[in-house]
N, C-alpha and C positions, 0 to 999 in steps of 0.2 A: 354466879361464876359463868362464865364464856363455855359454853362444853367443847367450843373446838380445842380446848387448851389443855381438856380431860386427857388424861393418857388412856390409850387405847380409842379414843373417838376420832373418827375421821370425817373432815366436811370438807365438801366440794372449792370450786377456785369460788364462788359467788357467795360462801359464808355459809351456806345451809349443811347442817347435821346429816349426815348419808350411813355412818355409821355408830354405833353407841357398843361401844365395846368395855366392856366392866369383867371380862373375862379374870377370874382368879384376882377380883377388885377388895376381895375380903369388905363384903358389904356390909352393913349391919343394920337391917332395915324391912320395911314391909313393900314387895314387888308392890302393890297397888300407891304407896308414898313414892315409889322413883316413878311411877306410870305419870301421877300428877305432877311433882317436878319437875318432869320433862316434857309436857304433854307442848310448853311453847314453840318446842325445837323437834319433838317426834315426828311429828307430821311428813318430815323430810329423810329420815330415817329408814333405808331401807334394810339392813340389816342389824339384828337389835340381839347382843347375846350376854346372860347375865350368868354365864358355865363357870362353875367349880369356884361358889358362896356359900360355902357352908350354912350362913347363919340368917341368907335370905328367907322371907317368910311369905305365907297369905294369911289373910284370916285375921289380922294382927296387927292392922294398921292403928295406928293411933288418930280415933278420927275425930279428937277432941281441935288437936292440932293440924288433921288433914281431912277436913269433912267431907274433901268432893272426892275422897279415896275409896273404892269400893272395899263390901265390910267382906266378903266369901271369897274362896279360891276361885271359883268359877265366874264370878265380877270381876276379878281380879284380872284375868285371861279374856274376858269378852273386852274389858277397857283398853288394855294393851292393845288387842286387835285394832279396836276403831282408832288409835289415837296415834297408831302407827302409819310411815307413807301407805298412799292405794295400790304404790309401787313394790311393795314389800317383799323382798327376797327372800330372805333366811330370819328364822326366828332360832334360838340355841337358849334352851331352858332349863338343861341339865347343870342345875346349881348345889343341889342336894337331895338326899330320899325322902326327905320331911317336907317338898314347900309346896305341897298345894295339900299339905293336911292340913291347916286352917287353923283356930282356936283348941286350944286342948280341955280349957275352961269352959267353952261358951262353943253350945250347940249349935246355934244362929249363925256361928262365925265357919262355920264348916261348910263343904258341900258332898253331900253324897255322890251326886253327878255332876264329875269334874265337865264334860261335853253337852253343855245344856243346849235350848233350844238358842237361849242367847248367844253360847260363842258356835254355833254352827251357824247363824242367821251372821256373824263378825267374819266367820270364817270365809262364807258367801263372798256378802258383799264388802267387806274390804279389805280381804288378803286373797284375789284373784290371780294373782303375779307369785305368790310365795309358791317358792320349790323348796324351800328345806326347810324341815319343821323336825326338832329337834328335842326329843323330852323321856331320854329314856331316863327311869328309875327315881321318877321323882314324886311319887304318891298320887299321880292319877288315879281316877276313881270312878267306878259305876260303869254305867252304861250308854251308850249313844244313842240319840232320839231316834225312835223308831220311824222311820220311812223318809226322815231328810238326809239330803246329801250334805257330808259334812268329812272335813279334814282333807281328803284326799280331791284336787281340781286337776284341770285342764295343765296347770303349770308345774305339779308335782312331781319332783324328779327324789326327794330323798326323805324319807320318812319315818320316823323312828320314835315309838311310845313303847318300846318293851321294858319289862321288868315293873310294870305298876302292877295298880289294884285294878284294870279296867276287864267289864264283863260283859254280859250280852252278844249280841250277832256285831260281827267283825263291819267298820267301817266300807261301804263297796265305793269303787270306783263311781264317777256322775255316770249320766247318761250319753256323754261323750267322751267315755271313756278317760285312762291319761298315758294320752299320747307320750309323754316325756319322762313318765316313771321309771328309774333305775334299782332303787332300792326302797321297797319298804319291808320291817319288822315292826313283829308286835310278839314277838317270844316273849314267855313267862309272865302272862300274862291268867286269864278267867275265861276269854271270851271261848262262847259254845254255837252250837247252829254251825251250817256250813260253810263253806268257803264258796264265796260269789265266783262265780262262772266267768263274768267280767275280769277278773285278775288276769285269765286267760285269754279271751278274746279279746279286751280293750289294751292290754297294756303291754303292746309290739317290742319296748326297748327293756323290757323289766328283769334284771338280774339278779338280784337278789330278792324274793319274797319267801321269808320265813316267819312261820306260823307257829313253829315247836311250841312244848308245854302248854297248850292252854287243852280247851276242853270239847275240842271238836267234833264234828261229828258227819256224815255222811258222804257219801262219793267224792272223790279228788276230781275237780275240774281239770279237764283236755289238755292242760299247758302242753305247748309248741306246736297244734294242730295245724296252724297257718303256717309253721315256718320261720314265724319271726323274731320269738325267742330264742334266742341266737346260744345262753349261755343262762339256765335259771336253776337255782334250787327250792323245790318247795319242801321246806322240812316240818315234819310233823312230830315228834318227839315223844311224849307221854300220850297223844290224841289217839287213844287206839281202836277207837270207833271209828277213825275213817278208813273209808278203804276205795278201792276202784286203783285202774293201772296208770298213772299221771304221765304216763312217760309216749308222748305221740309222734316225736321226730330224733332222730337221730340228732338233730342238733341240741337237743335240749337234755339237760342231766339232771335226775332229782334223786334225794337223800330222803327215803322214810325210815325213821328210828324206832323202833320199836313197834313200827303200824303190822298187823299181821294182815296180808292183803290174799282178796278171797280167792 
């Protein structure tokens, strides 16, 4: 089938795929079987959203009939990555709360860490351009590799993994900061350890970072010591280990819930 003729897919005047939109497409299928169906036409794909599929899966491909399909959630997200354009905009992956739980049957077919070393090294190197990444409440999982930079780059303006299973120390900005970050959440969430200083310092346009319910712990970094959070909430909700006074410019407004500060 032609995907420019897909409803909801949009392709350029020269025939190539820019957009793949399967939005509320009532799927019925294994994300890693559409990853390789499409991988002729993804390439050019810079916006990719498979939101509000109930019945999309990981873990679950049938790979009798799709062998080059990756068998885990976490293959599943690293393939997508690579086989997506280098130009890659928006990713939109809130399909349902089940789909990167993987096999129900089959251990092999799960992954404990949805953010392996694989789709941080995909996230690297070939979603440099993605500003919107998109994945609240869909069975995320685990923890993020310790000491690489991952999810969060240079082109990051909208970010959103709240409501999963995800635990460990919170994703930090790279080492050049994101400059173009507006919003990221990761509410209701496991993640424990502090909150990177960097959130603060690196990330000048950042208006919404909220933190709430997860399991945090120690001093609130400086937000708007520079000035140039213009307009930020850092919320912390159930975390009532953190403490410190977050609030350093009049321009900046923050909401702590339940935090008792010393």
């Amino acid at each position: 089938m032609d995907a420019c003729h897909v409803r909801g897919n949009v392709c350029d005047d020269s025939g190539a795929l820019v957009v793949v939109g399967f939005f509320e497409y009532d799927l019925k299928c294994d994300l890693a079987e559409l990853v390789v169906a499409l991988a002729p036409v993804l390439g050019s794909a810079t916006r990719f959203d498979v939101s509000g599929n109930p019945s999309l899966t990981t873990g679950r491909a049938d790979l009798t009939a799709w062998p080059a399909a990756a068998s885990t959630p976490a293959g599943t997200l690293a393939a997508l990555l690579r086989a997506s354009a280098p130009d890659v905009t928006h990713l939109n992956l809130e399909a349902n709360a089940g789909l990167f739980d993987g096999s129900a049957a089959d251990a092999a077919r799960r992954s404990e860490n949805t953010f392996t070393s694989e789709v941080c090294s995909a996230l690297r190197e070939s979603a440099t351009a993605l500003a919107s990444f998109k994945a609240r409440g869909v069975g995320l999982k685990g923890a993020f590799p310790t000491g690489e930079a991952c999810l969060l780059g240079a082109a990051s303006v909208d970010v959103r993994i709240s409501g999963n299973s995800l635990a460990g120390v919170l994703p930090a900005p790279p080492a050049g900061g994101c400059p173009s970050l507006l919003f990221f959440r990761v509410e209701g969430n496991a993640f424990d350890g502090a909150i990177p200083d960097a959130f603060a310092t690196a990330c000048p346009l950042a208006t919404v970072l909220d933190f709430s319910n997860n399991r945090l712990s120690g001093a609130v970094p400086s937000f708007g010591a520079a000035g140039a959070q213009t307009y930020t909430w850092a919320l912390y909700g159930s975390d009532s280990s953190c403490c410190g006074a977050p609030v350093a410019s009049q321009n900046f407004t923050a909401t702590c819930t339940d935090v008792d500060q010393p």
